[in-house]
DRENDO-1510 file (C-alpha; in Angstrom, 1 decimal, always signed):
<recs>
REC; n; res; u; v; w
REC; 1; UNK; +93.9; +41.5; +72.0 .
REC; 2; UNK; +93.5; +43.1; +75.3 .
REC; 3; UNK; +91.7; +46.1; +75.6 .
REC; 4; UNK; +93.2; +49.0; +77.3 .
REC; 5; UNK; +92.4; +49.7; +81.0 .
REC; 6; UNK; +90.9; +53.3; +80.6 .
REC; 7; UNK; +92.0; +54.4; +84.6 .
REC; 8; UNK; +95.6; +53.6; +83.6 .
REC; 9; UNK; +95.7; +55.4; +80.6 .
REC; 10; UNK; +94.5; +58.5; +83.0 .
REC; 11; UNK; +97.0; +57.9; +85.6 .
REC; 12; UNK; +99.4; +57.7; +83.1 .
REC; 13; UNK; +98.4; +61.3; +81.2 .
REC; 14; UNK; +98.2; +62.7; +84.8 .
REC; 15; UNK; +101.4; +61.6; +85.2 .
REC; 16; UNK; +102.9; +63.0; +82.0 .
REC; 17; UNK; +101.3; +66.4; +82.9 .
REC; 18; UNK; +102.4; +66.8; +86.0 .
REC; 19; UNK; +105.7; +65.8; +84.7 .
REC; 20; UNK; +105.4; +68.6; +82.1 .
REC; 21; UNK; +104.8; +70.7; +84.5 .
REC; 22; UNK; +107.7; +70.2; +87.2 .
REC; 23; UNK; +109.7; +70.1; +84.1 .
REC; 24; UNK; +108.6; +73.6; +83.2 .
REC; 25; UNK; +108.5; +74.9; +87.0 .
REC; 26; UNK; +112.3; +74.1; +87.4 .
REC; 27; UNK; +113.2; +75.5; +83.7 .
REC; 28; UNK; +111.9; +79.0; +84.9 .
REC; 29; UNK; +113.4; +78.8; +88.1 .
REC; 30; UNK; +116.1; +78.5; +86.3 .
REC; 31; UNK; +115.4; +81.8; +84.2 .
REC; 32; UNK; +114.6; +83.8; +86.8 .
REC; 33; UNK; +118.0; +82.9; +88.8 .
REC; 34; UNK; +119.3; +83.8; +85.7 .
REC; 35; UNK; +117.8; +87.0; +85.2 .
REC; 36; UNK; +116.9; +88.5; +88.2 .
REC; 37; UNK; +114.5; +91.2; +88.4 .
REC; 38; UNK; +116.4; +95.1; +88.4 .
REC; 39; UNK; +115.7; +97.3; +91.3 .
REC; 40; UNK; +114.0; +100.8; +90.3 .
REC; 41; UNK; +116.0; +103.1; +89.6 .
REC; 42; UNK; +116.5; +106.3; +92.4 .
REC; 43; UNK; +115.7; +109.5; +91.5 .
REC; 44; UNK; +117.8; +112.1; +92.8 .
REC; 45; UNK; +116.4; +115.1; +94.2 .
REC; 46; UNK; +118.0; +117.6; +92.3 .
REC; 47; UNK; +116.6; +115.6; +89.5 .
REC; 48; UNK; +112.9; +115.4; +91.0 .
REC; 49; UNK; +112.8; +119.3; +91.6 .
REC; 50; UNK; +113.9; +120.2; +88.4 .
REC; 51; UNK; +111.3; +117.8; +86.8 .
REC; 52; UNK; +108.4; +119.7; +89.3 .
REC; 53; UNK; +109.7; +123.1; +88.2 .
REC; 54; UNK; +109.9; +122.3; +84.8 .
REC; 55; UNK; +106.7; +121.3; +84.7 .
REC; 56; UNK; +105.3; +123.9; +86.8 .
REC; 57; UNK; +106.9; +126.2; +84.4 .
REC; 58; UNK; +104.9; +124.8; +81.1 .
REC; 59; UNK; +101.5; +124.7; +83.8 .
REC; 60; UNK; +101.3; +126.8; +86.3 .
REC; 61; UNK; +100.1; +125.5; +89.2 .
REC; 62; UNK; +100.8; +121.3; +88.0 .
REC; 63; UNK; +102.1; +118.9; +90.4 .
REC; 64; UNK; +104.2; +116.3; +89.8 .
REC; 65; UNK; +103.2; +112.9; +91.6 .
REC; 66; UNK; +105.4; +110.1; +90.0 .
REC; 67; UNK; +108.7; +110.2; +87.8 .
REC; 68; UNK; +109.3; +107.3; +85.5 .
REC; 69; UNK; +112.2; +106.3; +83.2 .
REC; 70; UNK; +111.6; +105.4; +79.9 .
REC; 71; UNK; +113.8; +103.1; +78.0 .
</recs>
């Protein structure tokens, strides 16, 4: 019996895992066609100075520097 040539056994597991991984690269490209990130949301300004007053209401003096939504 022959015994097994040990660079081909590495080129051939290189091979494999760069195959795994090209496999993998497309299959998220895929999910992220597929679910494309969402744009943040806008705040309206009405909405942004009744948040600042509210909370300069409850603390005197506070400042408001980001508004997030929370789902």
């Amino acid at each position: 019996m022959e015994n097994p040539n040990l660079f081909l056994i590495c080129l051939n597991a290189f091979a494999a895992v760069l195959g795994l991984l090209w496999v993998l690269a497309i299959a998220l490209r895929g999910l992220i066609e597929l679910f494309p990130e969402k744009p943040p949301p806008k705040i309206d300004a009405a909405v942004a100075v009744a948040i600042a007053a509210a909370a300069n209401a409850v603390v005197p003096g506070a400042r408001v520097t980001r508004i997030e939504e929370i789902r």
